[in-house]
SEPAFI-485281 format. One record per residue (C-alpha): x, y, z; residue in three letters. Coordinates in steps of 0.05 Angstrom, whole numbers. Each point is the difference from the previous one (the first is absolute). Example, Ala and Ser with C-alpha at 12.3 -4.5 7.8 and 13.67 -1.06 7.14 Angstrom:
2
<<246; -90; 156>; ALA>
<<27; 69; -13>; SER>
This chain:
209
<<-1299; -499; 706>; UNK>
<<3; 47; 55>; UNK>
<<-70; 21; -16>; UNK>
<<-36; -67; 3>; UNK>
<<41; -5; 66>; UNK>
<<-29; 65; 17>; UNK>
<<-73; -17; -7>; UNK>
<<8; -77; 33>; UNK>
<<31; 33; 59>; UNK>
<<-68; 51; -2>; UNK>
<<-50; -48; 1>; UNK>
<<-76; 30; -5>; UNK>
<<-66; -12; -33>; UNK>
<<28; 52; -63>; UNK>
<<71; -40; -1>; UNK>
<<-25; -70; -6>; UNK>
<<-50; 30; -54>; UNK>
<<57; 19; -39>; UNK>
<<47; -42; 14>; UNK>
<<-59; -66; -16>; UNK>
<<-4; 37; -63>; UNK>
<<70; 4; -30>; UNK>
<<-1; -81; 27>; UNK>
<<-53; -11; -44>; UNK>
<<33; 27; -59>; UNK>
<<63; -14; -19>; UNK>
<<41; 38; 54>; UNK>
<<34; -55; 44>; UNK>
<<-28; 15; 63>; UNK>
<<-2; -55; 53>; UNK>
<<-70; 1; 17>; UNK>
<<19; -51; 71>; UNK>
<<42; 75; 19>; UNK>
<<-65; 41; -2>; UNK>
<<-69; -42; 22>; UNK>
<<36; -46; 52>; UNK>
<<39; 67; 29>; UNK>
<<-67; 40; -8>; UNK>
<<-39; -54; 36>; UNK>
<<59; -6; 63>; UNK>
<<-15; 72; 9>; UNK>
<<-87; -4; -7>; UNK>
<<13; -60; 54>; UNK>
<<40; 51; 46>; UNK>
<<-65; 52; -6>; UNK>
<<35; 50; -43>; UNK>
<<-40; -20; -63>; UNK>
<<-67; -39; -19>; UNK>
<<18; -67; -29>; UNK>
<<-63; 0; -47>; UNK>
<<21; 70; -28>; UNK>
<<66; -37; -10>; UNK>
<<-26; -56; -40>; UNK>
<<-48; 45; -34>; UNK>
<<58; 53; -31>; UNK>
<<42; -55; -13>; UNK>
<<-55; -31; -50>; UNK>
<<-24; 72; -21>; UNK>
<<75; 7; -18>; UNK>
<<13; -63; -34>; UNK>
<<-67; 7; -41>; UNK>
<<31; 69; -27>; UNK>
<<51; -28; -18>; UNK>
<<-20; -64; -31>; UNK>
<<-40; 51; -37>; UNK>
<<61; 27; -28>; UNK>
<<34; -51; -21>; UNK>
<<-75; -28; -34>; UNK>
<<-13; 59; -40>; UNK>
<<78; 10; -15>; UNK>
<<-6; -79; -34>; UNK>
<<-67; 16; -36>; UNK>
<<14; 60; -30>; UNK>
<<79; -10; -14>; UNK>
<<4; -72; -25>; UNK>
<<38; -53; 6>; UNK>
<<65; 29; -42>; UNK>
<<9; 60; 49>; UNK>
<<-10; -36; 60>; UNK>
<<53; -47; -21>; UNK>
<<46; 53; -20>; UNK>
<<-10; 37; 68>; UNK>
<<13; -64; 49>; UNK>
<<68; -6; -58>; UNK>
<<20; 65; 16>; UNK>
<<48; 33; 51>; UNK>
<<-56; 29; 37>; UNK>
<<-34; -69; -1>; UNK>
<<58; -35; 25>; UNK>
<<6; 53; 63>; UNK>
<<-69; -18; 3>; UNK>
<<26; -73; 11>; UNK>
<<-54; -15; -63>; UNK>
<<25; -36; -57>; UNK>
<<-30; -34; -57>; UNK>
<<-1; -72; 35>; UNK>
<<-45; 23; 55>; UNK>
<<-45; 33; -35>; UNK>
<<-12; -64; -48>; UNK>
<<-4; -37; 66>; UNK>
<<-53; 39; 12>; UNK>
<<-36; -8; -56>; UNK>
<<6; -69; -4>; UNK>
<<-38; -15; 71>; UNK>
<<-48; 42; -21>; UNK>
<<-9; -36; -63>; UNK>
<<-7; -64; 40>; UNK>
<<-46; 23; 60>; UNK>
<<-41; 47; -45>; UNK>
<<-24; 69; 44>; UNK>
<<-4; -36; 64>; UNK>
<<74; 11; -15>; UNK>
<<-4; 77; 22>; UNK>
<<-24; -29; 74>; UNK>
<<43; -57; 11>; UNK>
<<55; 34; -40>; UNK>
<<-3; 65; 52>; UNK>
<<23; -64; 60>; UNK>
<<78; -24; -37>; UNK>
<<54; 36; 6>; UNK>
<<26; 17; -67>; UNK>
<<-63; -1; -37>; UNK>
<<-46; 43; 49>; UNK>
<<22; 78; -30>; UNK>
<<14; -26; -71>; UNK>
<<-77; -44; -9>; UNK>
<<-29; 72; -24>; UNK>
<<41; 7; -61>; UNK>
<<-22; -78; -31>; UNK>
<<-79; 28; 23>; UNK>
<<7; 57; -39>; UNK>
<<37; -29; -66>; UNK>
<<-68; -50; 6>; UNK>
<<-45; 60; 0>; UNK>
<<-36; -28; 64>; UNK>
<<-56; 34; 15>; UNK>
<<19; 53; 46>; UNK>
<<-48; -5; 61>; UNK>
<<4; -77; -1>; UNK>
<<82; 11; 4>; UNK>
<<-16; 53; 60>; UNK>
<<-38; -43; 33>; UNK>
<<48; -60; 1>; UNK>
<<55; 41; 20>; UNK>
<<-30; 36; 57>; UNK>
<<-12; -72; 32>; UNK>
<<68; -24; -10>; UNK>
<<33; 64; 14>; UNK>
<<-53; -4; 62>; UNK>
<<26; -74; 25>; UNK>
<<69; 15; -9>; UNK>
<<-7; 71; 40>; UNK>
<<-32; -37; 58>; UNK>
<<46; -53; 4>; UNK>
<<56; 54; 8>; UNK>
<<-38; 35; 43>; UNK>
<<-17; -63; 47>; UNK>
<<82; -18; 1>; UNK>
<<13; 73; 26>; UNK>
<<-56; -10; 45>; UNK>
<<35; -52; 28>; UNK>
<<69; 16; 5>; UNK>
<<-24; 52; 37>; UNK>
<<-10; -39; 71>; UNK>
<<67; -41; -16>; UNK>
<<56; 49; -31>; UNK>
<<27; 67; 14>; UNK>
<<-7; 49; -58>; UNK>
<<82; 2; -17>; UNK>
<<-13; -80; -13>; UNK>
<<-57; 15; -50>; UNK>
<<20; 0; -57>; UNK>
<<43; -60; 11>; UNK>
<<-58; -42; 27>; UNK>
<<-44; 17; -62>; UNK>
<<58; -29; -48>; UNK>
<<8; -60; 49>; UNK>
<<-82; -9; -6>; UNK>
<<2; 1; -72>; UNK>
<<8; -75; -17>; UNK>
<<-62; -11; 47>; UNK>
<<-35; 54; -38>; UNK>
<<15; -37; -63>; UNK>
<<-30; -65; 20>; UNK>
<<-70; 38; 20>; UNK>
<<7; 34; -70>; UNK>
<<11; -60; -31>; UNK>
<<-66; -35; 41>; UNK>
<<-33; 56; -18>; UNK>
<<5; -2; -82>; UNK>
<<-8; -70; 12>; UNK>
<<-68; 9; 18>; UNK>
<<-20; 55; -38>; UNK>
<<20; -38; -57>; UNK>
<<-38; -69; 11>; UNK>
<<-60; 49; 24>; UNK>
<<-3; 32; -61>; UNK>
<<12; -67; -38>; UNK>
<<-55; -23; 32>; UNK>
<<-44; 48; -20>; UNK>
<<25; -7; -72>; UNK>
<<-17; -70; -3>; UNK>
<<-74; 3; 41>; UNK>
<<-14; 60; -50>; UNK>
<<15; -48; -58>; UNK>
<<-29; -60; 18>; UNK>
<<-61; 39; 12>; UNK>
<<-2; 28; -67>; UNK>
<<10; -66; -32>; UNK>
């Protein structure tokens, strides 16, 4: 994809809209490749890391969006058939991840769209499950902007980083070799999300009764 390697290699505030958007839909973009990079550059002064962080989300909210109102109004039959079909498969969608999908959003009801936006492998395709539930739009939004809005900033921070430590032809590199840390704080994070919102679950229900 000369293209996509056209627009990492041009990293600005209009690129890692764009590029946060396709991410967030069911273009295989490698979200790590455009915050992290974005937020190396905002730590060498030639962008703002909020602005960063703030496209990024913008981005993946748009195209969340998509993916929500492509799901709602489709169905379940034609999203199947598209993640099934050649263009799915270029896609790297298939039917198996989009039930995967579904199912953890079946189990972790819509705090699913925030703690879904944090694992790899579930975080562009927890829209389409959202959408075949006819969630209510706004609350979907406003899960998915604070997921979209964790994950962002712990890219960002990890480009921040690398920044004082690696030269920028060793980037790219140091972002892969990163990315088993970056599971682990994922994984914390869900973690707690989860038990939060358990919490709150059970306090709200013993109340009642």
């Amino acid at each position: 994809m000369n293209w996509l390697s056209s627009l990492l290699g041009n990293l600005n505030y209009t690129t890692v809209f764009f590029l946060m958007m396709l991410e967030s839909t069911v273009i295989p973009v490698p979200s790590e490749l455009v915050v992290s990079p974005a937020a190396y550059h905002a730590a060498g002064g030639n962008l703002n890391i909020f602005l960063v962080i703030l496209c990024a989300t913008l981005g993946a909210d748009l195209g969340a969006s998509i993916n929500y109102f492509v799901a709602y109004y489709l169905g379940r039959p034609i999203v199947y058939r598209f993640a099934n079909s050649r263009l799915g498969r270029l896609c790297m969608l298939n039917q198996e991840k989009v039930e995967k999908s579904e199912k953890y959003f079946d189990d972790h009801g819509i705090v699913a769209t925030l703690t879904g936006r944090l694992i790899p492998g579930i975080r562009h395709l927890i829209s389409i499950p959202a959408g075949l539930a006819k969630m209510r739009y706004w609350t979907f939004l406003f899960y998915t902007t604070i997921g979209a809005g964790l994950w962002n900033c712990i890219l960002a921070a990890l480009g921040w980083y690398l920044h004082t430590v690696v030269p920028e032809d060793q980037l790219n590199d140091k972002i892969m070799e990163y990315g088993e840390y970056i599971k682990v704080v994922i994984m914390l994070l869900v973690v707690v999300a989860l038990l939060f919102f358990m919490s709150r679950h059970l306090l709200k229900r013993r109340r009642g009764a």
